[in-house]
C-alpha positions in Angstrom: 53.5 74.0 109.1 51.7 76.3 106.3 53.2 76.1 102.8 54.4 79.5 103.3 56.5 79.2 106.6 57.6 76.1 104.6 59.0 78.3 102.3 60.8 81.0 104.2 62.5 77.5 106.0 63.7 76.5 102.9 64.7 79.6 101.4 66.9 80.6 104.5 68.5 77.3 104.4 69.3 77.6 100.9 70.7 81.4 101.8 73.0 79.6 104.4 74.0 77.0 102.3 75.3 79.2 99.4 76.7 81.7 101.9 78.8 78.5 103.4 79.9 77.4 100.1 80.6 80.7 98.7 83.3 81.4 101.9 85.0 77.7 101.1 84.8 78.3 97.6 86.9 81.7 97.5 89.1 80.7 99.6 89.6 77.2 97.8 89.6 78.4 94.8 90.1 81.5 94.6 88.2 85.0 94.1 88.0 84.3 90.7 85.5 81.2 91.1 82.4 81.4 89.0 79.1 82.0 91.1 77.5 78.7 88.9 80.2 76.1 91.1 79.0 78.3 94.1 75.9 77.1 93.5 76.9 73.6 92.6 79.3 73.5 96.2 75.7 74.7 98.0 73.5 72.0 96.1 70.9 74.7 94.6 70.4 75.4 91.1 72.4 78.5 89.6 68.8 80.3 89.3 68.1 80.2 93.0 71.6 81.8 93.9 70.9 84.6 91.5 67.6 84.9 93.4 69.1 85.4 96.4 72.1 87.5 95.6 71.9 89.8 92.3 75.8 89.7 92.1 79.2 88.7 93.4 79.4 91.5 95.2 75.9 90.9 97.6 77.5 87.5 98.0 80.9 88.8 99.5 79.0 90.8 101.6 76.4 87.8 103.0 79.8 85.9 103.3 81.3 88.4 106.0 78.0 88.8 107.6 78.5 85.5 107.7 81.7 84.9 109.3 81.1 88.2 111.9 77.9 86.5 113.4 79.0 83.1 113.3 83.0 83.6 114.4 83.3 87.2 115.8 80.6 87.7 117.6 80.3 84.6 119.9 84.1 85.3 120.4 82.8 88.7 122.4 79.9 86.7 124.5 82.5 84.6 126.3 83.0 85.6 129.9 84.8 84.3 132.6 86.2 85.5 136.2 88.8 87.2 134.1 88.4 90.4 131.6 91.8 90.7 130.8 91.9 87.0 129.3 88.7 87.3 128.0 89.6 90.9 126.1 92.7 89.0 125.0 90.9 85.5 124.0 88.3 87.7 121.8 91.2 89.5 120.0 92.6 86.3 119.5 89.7 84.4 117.9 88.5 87.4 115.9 91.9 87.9 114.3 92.0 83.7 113.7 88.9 84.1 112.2 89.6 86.7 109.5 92.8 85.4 108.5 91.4 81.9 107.9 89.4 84.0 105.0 91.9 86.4 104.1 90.3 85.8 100.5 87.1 86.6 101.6 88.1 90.2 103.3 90.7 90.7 100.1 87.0 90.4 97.8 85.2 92.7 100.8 87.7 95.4 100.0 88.0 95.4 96.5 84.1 95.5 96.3 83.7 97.9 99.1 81.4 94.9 101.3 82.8 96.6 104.5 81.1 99.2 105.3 80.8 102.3 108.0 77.1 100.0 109.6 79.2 96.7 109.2 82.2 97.8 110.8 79.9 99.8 113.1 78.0 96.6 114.0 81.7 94.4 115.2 82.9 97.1 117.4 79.7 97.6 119.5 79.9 93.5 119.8 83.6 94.2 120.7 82.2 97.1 123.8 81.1 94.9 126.6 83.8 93.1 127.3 86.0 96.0 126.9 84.2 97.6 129.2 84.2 94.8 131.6 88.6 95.2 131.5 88.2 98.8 131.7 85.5 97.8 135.0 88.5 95.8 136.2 91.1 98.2 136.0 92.7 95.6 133.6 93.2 97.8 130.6 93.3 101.6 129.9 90.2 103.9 130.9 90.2 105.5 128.1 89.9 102.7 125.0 87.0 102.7 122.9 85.9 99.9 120.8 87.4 101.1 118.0 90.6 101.0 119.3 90.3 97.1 119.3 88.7 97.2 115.8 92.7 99.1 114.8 94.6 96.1 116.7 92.6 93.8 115.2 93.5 95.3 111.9 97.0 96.0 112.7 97.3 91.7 113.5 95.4 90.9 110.4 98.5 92.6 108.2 100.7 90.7 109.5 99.4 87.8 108.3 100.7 85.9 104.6 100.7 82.8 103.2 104.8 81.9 104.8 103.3 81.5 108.0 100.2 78.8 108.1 100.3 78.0 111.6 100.2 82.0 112.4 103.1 82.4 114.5 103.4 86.2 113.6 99.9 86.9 114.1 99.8 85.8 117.3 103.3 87.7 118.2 101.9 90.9 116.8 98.8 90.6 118.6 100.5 90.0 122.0 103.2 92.8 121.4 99.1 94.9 120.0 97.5 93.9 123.2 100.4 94.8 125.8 99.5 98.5 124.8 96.3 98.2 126.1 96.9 97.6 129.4 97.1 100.6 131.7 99.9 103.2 131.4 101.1 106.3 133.1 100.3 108.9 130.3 97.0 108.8 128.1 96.6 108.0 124.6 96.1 111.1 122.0 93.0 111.2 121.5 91.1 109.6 118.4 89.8 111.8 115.4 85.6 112.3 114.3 86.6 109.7 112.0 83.6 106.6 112.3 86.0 103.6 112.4 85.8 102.0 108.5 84.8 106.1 107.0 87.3 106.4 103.8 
């Protein structure tokens, strides 16, 4: 191995290590926690965190990165004989996923880390196996991944700190996901709005 490729190794180990320790660290303690213990948590000096991320901000956002490749989107690659359960199982385990870093996506808001590409970037994961329901005649025609970007939203208020095992997220989301199967009359139809446009 050249010196070089040696390098980039380390260096996007050390990016995955301080994005791993970042997403424990706010969440452990708190959005207030200084980027120097992020560093200390990932076992790299304080200077190579600053090298890799110019603020807290670039951090949030390499956090949710993060947490969408590593825990949304193998959620949307599962498939079995059944698209209905395998719609349902996706919404499940992407809603788990962001309320176990409700800290995390309170920082993404307030710094704006969620963009129109990001957001952009989870529904098309969320289209195949939408479209294999749709295929199936499981759920309404006329859904678009955006849709399940809004239930995934609507599920992720109802979560708060009262209810750790998330019995009300998962009571939401079933009553959320009951109005996607097919129905008699269409849905109004969306606006131009991109999903995640302010």
């Amino acid at each position: 191995m050249t010196a070089g490729r040696a390098m980039r190794v380390d260096a996007a180990r050390n990016h995955e290590r301080i994005v791993v320790a970042a997403g424990a660290a706010f969440e452990e303690d708190g959005p207030g926690v200084a980027l120097d213990e992020v560093a200390r948590r990932a076992g790299v000096a304080p200077a190579t965190l600053y090298r890799r991320f110019r603020n807290r901000d670039e951090l949030v956002r390499a956090v949710v990165e993060h947490v969408l490749a590593t825990e949304v989107a193998p959620a949307a690659e599962v498939v079995t004989d059944d698209p209905w359960n395998d719609l349902v199982g996706m919404l499940g385990a992407v809603v788990d996923a962001f309320a176990a870093h409700r800290t995390v996506l309170r920082l993404a808001r307030d710094v704006r880390a969620v963009d129109v590409d990001l957001v952009g970037a989870w529904v098309t994961a969320m289209e195949r196996p939408l479209r294999r329901a749709i295929d199936a005649g499981r759920v309404r025609p006329e859904l678009l991944g955006r849709d399940l970007a809004a239930v995934v939203v609507m599920a992720l208020a109802t979560v708060h700190e009262r209810d750790p095992a998330g019995a009300d997220r998962r009571r939401y989301l079933a009553l959320l996901t009951d109005g996607l199967r097919p129905a008699p009359a269409p849905l109004p139809p969306p606006s131009d709005r991109r999903f995640g446009e302010r």
